[in-house]
PLY file of the C-alpha trace (Angstrom):
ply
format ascii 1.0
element vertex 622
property float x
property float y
property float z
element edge 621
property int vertex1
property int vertex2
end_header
117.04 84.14 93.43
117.63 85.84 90.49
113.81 86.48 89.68
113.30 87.51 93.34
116.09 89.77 92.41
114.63 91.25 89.08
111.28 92.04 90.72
112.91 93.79 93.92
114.96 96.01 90.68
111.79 96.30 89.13
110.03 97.69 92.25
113.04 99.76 93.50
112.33 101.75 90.07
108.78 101.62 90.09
109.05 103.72 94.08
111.84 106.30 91.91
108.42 107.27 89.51
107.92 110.89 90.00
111.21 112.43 90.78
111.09 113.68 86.85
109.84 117.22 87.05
106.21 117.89 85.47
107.50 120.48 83.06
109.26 117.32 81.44
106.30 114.89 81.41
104.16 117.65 80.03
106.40 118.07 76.71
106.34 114.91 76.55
102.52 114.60 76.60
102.53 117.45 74.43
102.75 116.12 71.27
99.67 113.70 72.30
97.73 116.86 73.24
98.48 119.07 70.25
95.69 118.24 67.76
93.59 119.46 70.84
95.23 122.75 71.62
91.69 124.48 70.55
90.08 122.77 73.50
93.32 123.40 76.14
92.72 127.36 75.03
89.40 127.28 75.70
89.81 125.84 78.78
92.29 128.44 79.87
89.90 131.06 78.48
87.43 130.12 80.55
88.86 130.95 83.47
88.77 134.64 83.87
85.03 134.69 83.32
84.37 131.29 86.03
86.57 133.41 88.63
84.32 136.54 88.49
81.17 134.70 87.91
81.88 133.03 91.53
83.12 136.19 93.58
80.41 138.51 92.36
77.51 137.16 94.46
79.06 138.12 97.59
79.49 141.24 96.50
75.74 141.49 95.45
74.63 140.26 98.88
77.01 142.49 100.79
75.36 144.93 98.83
71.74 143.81 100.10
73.14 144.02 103.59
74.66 147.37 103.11
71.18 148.76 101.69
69.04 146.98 104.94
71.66 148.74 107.29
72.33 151.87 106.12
69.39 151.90 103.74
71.97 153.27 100.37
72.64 150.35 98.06
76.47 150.52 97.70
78.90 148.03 96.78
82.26 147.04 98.25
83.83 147.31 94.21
82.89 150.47 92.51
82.46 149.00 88.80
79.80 147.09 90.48
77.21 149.65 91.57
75.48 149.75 88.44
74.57 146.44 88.54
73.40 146.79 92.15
70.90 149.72 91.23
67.18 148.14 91.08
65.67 148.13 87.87
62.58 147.15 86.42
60.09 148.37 88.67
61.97 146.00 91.35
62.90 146.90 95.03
66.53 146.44 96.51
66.19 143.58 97.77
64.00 141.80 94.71
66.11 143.05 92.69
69.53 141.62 94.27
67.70 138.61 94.65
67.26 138.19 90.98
70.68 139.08 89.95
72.24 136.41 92.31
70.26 133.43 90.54
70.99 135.21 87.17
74.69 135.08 88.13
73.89 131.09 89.60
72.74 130.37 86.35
75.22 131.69 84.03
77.95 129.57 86.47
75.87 125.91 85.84
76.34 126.79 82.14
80.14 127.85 83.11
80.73 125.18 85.12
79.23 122.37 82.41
81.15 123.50 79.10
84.39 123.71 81.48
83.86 120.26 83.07
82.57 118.59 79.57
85.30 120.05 77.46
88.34 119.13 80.26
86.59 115.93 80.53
86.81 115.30 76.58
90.39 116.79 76.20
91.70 114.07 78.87
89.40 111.18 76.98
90.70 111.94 73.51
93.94 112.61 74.70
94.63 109.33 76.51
92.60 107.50 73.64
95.38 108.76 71.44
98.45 107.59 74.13
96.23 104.15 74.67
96.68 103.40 70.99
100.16 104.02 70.63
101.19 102.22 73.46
98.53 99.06 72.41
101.02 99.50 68.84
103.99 100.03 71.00
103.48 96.65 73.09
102.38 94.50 70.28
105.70 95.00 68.89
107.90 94.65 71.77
110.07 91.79 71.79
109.85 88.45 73.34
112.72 89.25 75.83
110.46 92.30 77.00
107.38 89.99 77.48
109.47 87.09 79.31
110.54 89.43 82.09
107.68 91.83 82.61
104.48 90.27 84.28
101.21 90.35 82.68
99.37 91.95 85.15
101.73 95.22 85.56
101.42 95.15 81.72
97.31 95.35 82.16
98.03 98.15 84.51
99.96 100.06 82.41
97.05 100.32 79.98
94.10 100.46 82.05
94.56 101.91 85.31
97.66 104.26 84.66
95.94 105.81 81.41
92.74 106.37 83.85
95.00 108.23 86.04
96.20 110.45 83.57
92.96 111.40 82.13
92.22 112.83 85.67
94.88 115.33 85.53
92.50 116.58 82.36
89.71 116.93 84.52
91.18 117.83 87.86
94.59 118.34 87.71
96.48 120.75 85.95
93.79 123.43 84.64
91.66 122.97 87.86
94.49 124.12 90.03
95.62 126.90 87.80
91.93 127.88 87.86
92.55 127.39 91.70
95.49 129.55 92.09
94.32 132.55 89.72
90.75 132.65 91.72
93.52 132.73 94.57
94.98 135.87 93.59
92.09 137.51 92.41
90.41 137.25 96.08
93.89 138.14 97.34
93.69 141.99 94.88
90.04 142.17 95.53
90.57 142.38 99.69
93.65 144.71 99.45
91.28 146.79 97.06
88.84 147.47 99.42
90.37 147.33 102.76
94.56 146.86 103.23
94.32 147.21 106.94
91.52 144.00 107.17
93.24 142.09 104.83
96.55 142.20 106.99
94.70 140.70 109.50
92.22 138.14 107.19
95.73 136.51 105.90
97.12 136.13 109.29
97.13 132.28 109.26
98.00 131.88 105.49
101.99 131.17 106.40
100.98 128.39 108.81
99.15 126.94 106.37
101.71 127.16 103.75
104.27 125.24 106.32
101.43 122.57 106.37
100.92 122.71 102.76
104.27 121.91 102.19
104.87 119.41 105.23
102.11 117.24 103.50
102.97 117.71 99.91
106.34 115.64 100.84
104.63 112.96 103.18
101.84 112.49 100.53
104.37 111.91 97.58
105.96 109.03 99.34
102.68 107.70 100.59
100.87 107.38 96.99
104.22 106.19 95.30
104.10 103.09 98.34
99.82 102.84 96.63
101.06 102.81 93.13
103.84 100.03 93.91
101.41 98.24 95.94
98.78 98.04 93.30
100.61 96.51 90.83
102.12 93.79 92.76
98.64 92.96 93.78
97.43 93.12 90.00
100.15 90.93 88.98
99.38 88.87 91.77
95.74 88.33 90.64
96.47 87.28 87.21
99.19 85.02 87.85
96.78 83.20 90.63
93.89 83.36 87.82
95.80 81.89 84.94
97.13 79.53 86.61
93.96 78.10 88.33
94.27 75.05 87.20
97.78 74.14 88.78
96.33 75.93 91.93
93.40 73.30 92.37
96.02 70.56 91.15
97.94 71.19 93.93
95.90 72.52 96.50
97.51 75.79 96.58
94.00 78.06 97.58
95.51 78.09 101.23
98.92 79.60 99.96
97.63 81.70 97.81
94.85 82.73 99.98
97.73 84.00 102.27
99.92 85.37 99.92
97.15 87.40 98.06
96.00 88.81 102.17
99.67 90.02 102.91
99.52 92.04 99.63
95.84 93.12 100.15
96.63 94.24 103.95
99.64 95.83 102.66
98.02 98.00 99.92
95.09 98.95 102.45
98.06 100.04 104.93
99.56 102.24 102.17
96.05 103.67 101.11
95.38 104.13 105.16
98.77 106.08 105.30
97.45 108.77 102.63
94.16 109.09 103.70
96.38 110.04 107.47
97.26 112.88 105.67
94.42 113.65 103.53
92.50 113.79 106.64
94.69 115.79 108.70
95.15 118.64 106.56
91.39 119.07 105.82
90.97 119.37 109.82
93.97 121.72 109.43
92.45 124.01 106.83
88.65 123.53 108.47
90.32 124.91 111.65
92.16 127.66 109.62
89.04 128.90 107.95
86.94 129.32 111.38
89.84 130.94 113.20
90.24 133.72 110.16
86.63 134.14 110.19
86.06 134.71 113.72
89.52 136.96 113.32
87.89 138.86 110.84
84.39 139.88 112.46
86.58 140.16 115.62
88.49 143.07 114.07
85.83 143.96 111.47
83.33 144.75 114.63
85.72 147.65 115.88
85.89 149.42 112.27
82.20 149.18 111.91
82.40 150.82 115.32
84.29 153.58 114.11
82.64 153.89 111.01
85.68 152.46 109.16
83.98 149.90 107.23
80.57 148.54 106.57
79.02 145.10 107.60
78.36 144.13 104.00
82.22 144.19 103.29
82.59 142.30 106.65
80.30 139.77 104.79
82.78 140.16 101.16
85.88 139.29 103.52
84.25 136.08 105.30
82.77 134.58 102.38
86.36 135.57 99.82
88.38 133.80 102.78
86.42 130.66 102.87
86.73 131.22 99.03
90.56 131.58 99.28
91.00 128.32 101.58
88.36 125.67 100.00
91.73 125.40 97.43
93.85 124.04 100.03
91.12 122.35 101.62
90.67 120.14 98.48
94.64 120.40 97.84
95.40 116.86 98.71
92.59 115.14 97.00
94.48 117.43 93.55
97.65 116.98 94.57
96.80 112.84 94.55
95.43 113.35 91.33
98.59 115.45 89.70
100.56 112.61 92.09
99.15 110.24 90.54
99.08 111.58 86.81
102.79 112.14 87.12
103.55 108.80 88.33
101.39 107.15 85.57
102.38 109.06 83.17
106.27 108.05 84.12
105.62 104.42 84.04
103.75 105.00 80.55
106.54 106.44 78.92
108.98 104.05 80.64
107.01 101.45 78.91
106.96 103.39 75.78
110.78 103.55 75.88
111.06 100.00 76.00
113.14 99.80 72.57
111.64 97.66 69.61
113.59 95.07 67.69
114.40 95.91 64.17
111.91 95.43 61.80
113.90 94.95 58.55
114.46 97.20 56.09
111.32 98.28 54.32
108.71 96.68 52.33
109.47 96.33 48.72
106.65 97.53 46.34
106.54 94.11 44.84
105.99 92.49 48.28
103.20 94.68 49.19
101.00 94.37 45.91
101.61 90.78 46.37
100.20 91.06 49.82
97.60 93.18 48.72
96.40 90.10 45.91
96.57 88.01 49.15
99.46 85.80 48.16
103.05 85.38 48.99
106.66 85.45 46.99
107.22 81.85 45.68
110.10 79.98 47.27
111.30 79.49 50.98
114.30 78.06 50.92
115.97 78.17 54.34
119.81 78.47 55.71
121.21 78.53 58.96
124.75 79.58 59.03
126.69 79.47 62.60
123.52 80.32 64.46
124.53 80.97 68.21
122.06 81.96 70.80
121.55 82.60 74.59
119.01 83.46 76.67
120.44 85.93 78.92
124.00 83.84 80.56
122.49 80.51 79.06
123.59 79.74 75.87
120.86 77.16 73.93
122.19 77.14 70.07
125.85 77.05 69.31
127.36 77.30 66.19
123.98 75.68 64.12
124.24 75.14 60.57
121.85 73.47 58.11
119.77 74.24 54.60
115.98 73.46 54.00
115.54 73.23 50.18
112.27 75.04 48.87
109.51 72.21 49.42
111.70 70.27 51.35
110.28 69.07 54.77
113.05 68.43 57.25
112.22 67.82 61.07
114.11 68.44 64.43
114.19 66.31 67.61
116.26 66.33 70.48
116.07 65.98 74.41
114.33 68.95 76.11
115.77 71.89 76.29
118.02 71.32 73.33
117.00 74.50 71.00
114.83 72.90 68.99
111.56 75.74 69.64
114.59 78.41 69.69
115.78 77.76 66.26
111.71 77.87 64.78
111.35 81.01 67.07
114.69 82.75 65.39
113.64 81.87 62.20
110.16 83.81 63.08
112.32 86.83 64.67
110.52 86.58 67.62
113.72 86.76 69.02
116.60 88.72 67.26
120.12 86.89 66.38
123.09 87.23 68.17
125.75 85.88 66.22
125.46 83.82 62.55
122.67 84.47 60.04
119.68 82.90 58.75
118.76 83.23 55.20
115.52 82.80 52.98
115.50 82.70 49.42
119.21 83.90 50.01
118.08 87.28 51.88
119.05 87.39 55.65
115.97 87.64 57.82
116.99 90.93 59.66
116.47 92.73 55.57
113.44 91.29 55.92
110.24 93.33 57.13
109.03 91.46 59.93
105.26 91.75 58.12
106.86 90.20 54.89
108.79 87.23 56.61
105.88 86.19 58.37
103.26 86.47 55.46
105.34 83.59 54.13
105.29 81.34 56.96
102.25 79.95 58.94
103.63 78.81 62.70
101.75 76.04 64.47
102.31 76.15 68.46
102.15 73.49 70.70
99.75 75.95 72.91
97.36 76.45 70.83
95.75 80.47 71.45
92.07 80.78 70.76
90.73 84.08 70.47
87.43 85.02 71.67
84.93 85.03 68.53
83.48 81.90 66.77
85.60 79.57 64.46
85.38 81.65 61.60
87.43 84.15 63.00
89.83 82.02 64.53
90.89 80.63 61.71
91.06 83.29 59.61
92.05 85.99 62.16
90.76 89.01 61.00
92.13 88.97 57.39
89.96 88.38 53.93
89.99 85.26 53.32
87.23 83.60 50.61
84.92 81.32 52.08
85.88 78.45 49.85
89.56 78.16 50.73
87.84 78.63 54.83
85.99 75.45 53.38
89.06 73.66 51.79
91.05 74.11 54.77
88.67 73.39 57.27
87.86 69.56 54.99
91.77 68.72 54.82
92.26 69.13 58.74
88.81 67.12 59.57
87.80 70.56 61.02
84.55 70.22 58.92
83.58 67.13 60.86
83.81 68.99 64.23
82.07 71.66 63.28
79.06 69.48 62.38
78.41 68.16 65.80
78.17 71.89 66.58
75.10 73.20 67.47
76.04 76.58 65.33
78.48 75.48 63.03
81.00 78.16 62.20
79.32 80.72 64.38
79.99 78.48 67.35
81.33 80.48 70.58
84.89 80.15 71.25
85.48 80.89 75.05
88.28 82.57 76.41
91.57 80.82 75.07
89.16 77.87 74.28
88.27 76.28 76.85
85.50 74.71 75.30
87.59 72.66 72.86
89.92 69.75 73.87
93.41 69.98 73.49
93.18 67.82 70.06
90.33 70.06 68.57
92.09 73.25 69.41
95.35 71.89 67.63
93.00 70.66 64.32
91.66 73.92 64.21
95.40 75.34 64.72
96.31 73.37 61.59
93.31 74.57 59.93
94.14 78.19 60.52
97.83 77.26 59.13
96.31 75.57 56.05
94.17 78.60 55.63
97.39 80.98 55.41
98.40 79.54 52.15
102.12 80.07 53.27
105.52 78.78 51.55
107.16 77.95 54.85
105.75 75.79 57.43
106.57 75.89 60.99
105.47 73.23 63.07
106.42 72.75 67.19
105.47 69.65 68.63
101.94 70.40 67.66
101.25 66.31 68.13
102.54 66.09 71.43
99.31 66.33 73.50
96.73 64.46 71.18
95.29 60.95 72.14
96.30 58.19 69.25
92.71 58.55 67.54
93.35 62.45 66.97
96.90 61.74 65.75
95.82 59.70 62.93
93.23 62.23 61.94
96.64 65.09 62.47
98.96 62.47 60.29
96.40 63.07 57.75
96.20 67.06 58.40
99.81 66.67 58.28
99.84 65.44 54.68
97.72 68.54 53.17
99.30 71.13 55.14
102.95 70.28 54.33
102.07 69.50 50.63
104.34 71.81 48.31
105.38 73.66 51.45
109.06 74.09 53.21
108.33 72.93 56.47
110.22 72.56 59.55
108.67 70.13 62.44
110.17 70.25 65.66
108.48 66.91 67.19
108.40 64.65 70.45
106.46 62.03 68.60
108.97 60.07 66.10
106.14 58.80 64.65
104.68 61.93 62.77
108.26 62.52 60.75
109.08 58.83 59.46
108.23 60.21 56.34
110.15 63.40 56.28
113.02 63.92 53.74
115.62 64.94 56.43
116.16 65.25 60.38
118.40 67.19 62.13
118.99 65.94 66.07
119.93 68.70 68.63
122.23 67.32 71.62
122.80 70.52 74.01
122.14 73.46 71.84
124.03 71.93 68.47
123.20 69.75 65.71
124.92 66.17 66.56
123.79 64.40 63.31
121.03 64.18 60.43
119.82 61.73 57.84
116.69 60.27 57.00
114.84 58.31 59.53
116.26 54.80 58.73
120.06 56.20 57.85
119.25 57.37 61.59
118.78 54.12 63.34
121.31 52.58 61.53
123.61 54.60 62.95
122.17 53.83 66.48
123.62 57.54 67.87
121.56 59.75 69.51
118.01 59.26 67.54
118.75 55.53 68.06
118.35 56.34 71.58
115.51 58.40 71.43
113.37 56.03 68.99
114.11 52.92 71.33
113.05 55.18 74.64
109.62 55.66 72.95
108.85 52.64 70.38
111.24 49.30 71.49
109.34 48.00 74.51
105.97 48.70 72.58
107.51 46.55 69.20
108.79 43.94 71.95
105.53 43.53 73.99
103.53 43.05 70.40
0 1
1 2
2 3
3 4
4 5
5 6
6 7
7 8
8 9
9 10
10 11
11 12
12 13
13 14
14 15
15 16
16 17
17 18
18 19
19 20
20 21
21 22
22 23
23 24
24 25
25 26
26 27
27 28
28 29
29 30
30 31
31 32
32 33
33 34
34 35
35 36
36 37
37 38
38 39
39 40
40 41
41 42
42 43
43 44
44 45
45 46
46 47
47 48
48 49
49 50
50 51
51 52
52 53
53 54
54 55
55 56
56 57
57 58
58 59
59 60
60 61
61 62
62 63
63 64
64 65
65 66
66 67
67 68
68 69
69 70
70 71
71 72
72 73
73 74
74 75
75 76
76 77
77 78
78 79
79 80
80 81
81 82
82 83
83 84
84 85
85 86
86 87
87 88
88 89
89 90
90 91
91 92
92 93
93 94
94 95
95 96
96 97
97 98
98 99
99 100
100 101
101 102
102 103
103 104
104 105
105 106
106 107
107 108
108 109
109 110
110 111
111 112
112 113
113 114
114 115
115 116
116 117
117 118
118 119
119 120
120 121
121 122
122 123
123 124
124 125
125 126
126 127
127 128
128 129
129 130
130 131
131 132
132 133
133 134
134 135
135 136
136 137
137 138
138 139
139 140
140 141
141 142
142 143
143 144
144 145
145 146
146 147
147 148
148 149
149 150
150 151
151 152
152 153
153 154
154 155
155 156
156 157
157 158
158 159
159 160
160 161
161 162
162 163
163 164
164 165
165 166
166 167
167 168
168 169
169 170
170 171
171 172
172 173
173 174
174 175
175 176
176 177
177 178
178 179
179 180
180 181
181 182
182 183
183 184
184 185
185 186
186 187
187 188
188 189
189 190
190 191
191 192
192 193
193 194
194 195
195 196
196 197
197 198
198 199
199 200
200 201
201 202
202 203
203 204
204 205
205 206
206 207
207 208
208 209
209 210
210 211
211 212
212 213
213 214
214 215
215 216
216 217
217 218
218 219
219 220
220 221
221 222
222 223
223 224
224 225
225 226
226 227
227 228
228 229
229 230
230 231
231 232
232 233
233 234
234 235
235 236
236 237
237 238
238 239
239 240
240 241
241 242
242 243
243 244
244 245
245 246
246 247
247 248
248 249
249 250
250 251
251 252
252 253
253 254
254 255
255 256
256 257
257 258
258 259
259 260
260 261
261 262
262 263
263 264
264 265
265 266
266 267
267 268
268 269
269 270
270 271
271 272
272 273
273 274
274 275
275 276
276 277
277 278
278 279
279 280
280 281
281 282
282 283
283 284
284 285
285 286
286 287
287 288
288 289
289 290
290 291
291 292
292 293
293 294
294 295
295 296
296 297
297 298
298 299
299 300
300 301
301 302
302 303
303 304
304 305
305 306
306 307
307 308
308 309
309 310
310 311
311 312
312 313
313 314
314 315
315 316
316 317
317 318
318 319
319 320
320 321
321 322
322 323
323 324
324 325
325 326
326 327
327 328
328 329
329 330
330 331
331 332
332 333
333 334
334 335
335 336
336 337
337 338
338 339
339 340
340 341
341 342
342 343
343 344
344 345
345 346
346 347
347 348
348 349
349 350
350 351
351 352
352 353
353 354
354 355
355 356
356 357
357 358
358 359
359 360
360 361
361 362
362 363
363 364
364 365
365 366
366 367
367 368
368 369
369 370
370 371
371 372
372 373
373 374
374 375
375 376
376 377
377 378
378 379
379 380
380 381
381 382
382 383
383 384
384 385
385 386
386 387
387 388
388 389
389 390
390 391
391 392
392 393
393 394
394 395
395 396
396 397
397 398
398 399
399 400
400 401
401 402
402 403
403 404
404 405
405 406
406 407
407 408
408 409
409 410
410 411
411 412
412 413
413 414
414 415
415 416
416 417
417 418
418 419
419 420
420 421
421 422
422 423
423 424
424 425
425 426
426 427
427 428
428 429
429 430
430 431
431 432
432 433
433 434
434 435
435 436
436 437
437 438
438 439
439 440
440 441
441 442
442 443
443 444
444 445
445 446
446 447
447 448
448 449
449 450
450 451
451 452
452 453
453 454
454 455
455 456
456 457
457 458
458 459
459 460
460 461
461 462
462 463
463 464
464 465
465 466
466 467
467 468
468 469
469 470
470 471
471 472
472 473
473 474
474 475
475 476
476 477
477 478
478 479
479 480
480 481
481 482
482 483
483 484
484 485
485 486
486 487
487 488
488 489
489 490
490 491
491 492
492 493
493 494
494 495
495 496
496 497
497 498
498 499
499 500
500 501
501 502
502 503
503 504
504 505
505 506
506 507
507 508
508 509
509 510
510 511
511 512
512 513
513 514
514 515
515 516
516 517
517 518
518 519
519 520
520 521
521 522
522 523
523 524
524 525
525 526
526 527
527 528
528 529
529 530
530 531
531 532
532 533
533 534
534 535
535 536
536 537
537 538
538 539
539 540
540 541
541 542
542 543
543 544
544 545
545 546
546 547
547 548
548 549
549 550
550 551
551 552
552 553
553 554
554 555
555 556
556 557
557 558
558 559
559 560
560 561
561 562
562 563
563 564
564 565
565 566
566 567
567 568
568 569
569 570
570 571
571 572
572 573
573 574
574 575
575 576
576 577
577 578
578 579
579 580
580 581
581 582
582 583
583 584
584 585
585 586
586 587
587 588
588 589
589 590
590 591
591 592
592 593
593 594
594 595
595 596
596 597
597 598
598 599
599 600
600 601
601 602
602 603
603 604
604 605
605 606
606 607
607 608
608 609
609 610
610 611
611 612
612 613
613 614
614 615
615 616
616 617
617 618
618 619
619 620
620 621
């Protein structure tokens, strides 16, 4: 209940995105647009010049109509006459002829370096928001990732980022190009005639009451798309990443279902906008006719009195259809802005999503031993009244124990006891809450987060394979000499597996690794450990899955990798720690005893318990 809870909070704030004004979003964009001012003026620039460029060929035309019909070549605007006056040995009409594809040409050159430089501006701009909020998300906490699904995540930094390089190309500067070719037409027609105008702009306030009557019922409609969309998205890649529990179960029915309701409800949503989208255009189509047929109506009965002349009834048709092709494509922009405002909302919210500290900064010494690729010597680890909940349930109370530098000291307990908690503190994947942890007598939290983990080398029980070949994966990205690749892969029997490969160390990894068993995956984990070189050795259950062949071939890897290291193993297997120097057990989120492994079982407590569950009938029966 309380996830179905979370995700109707989450939703409810997802259907609030675009209440914030634009004026706000933009300043906040601002700063990602700045080193591109030079192409946002020259945008703006260009839109004087576009807006003549498209009204002057009707005036060139009514021109030619004025000279068939009257047989003077005039011009509705008197700064154009000269232009309209054949030249070149060229009659009227040749002559107009040629200066209306001049004038065609010079717009396709227009009309390219304004769509190619709005086009860049919104790429390079959203490149630049894309990579902070990539930096942004890869150091959000673990809380953040536990409650927000994957796929609304992907959306965040695909889709929405798309969306908001559209308002680049035809959003914001499109419609103030819009509205200033708007107001031009609007001068131009109470230039020449007042009286015609009057009546050409007749049906502009009815279309303004439309305008606004589907600006509101659009809004709602796209915010229903955008909520829709990522449900269905988060849908998808829960569905795909758990496939294998879906099969398992024979779930493809259910889901089947499910995944229809949420595709018939987005398709309702879209078919709800498109309502709109569609009725306004017939609105507008309609408006245009009627004003036209309005104007030669009343244009007819100056010509008859000699008022005005049929090339300016021509200028007037053709700067109407002008003035309403705006509001004609009006709702396909205003789903654009729509939809650039809402993504751009849900991409900040994201970016607001507070990071944990990261420590206090780097020490110089730190860094240059980073830089020579090795770490400070030591690790010795304290827990001191460690208390820890996750959200209202509280899994560590009051913990409390010291790992020695080099010492290797393991944890077991029943599930859910903290054991994967305390290694996961210890990482600050999580932050504390109450108590400290200390190593080499700093407290973690002074610690940069880059710094504490060069030091370590954490081996999951879910192994993550990247996509790449093996090099990579074990040495993820960093510089690491071939020879301790080598060394590493040898002590963790990696080197054997790679032999059977067809391609050795270039060898395809699939996504997450699908090609590997579970046991190869985990040697190559250990390998990838072993090739860390760290002081301080986290291990969680990394034995738990592996058949008894690969666990003598891990007991082994086990050995090298924990040689002259602090290490911590949280283990299900007993087996694997018999050898450890100390073990802490964990009985509902506290430590309940320790000792070695014998001092243990003679105790016959808790581990007792736990050793006889797993080992006594199998001693017994041989």
């Amino acid at each position: 209940m309380s996830e179905e809870r979370s995700e109707s909070a989450q939703l409810g704030r997802e259907r609030d995105l675009g209440k914030v004004y634009d004026t706000e979003l933009i300043k906040r964009l601002w700063p990602f647009m700045r080193p591109y001012r030079g192409w946002i003026a020259f945008n703006f620039a260009m839109i004087p010049p576009r807006a003549l460029l498209e009204l002057m060929p009707a005036l060139v035309v009514g021109a030619a109509l004025n000279y068939l019909t009257e047989g003077v070549t005039t011009t509705e605007v008197g700064w154009m006459a000269p232009f309209v006056v054949p030249r070149l040995g060229l009659g009227p009409l040749a002559w107009m002829f040629g200066l209306v594809f001049l004038i065609s040409v010079v717009t396709l050159i227009v009309d390219w370096l304004r769509a190619f430089s709005m086009i860049s501006l919104g790429q390079r701009t959203v490149r630049d928001v894309r990579r902070t909020l990539f930096d942004h998300v890869q150091r959000l906490p673990m809380r953040f990732f536990d409650r927000y699904p994957v796929g609304r995540l992907v959306t965040r930094l695909t889709n929405d980022l798309e969306h908001l390089a559209e308002m680049f190309s035809a959003g914001v500067i499109a419609m103030v190009a819009d509205v200033f070719v708007m107001v031009v037409i609007l001068t131009m027609l109470f230039a020449i005639d007042p009286r015609l105008a009057l009546a050409a702009l007749a049906l502009v306030p009815v279309l303004g009451i439309a305008a606004a009557i589907f600006r509101y019922k659009v809004r709602e409609a796209y915010r229903e798309v955008r909520v829709k969309i990522a449900r269905l998205n988060a849908h998808l890649q829960e569905t795909i990443s758990g496939m294998k529990v879906v099969q398992l179960f024979a779930r493809e029915r259910r889901n089947y279902e499910d995944f229809r309701r949420e595709n018939a409800s987005h398709r309702d949503s879209w078919l709800r906008s498109i309502r709109y989208d569609a009725l306004l255009f017939s609105t507008v189509d309609l408006a245009t006719n009627l004003t036209r047929a309005l104007i030669f109506w009343y244009g007819a009965q100056m010509v008859g009195l000699g008022e005005v002349t049929l090339g300016t009834i021509y200028v007037f048709s053709d700067y109407m259809s002008r003035f309403f092709r705006p509001l004609m494509d009006l709702s396909a922009k205003y789903s654009v802005m729509q939809s650039s405002m809402a993504s751009a909302e849900r991409v900040f919210q994201l970016l607001d999503e507070p990071r944990e500290p990261e420590g206090k900064v780097e020490s110089p010494a730190s860094a240059a031993a980073a830089a020579a690729g090795s770490a400070p010597v030591g690790s010795e680890v304290e827990f001191n009244g460690v208390t820890f909940a996750y959200g209202a349930e509280t899994v560590l109370r009051d913990v409390s124990f010291r790992v020695a530098a080099g010492e290797r000291v393991a944890i077991v307990g029943h599930t859910g006891s903290g054991k994967t908690t305390t290694l996961k503190l210890l990482a600050r994947l999580y932050e504390l809450q109450e108590g400290s942890i200390r190593v080499d007598g700093r407290d973690i939290r002074d610690i940069p987060k880059p710094e504490l983990r060069r030091r370590m080398a954490f081996v999951l029980q879910d192994v993550f394979l990247f996509d790449g070949d093996l090099r990579y994966n074990i040495v993820l990205g960093r510089d690491v000499a071939d020879d301790v690749v080598d060394e590493a892969a040898r002590a963790t029997h990696v080197d054997d597996l790679i032999e059977r490969l067809p391609n050795g160390w270039a060898h395809k990894v699939s996504e997450r690794g699908v090609n590997f068993s579970t046991g190869q995956r985990q040697l190559l984990s250990f390998a990838r450990a072993l090739a860390r070189e760290p002081q301080l050795l986290l291990l969680d259950e990394a034995t738990s899955s592996v058949d008894t062949e690969t666990e003598a071939l891990i007991q082994d890897a086990l050995r090298h990798l924990m040689e002259g290291k602090t290490s911590i193993v949280v283990a299900h297997r007993l087996s694997t720690i018999k050898d450890v120097d100390r073990i802490y057990v964990f009985h509902h989120g506290a430590i309940c005893e320790h000792g070695t492994h014998d001092e243990l079982l003679d105790r016959r407590g808790v581990y007792w318990r736990l050793y006889q569950l797993q080992y006594a009938q199998q001693e017994t029966a041989a």
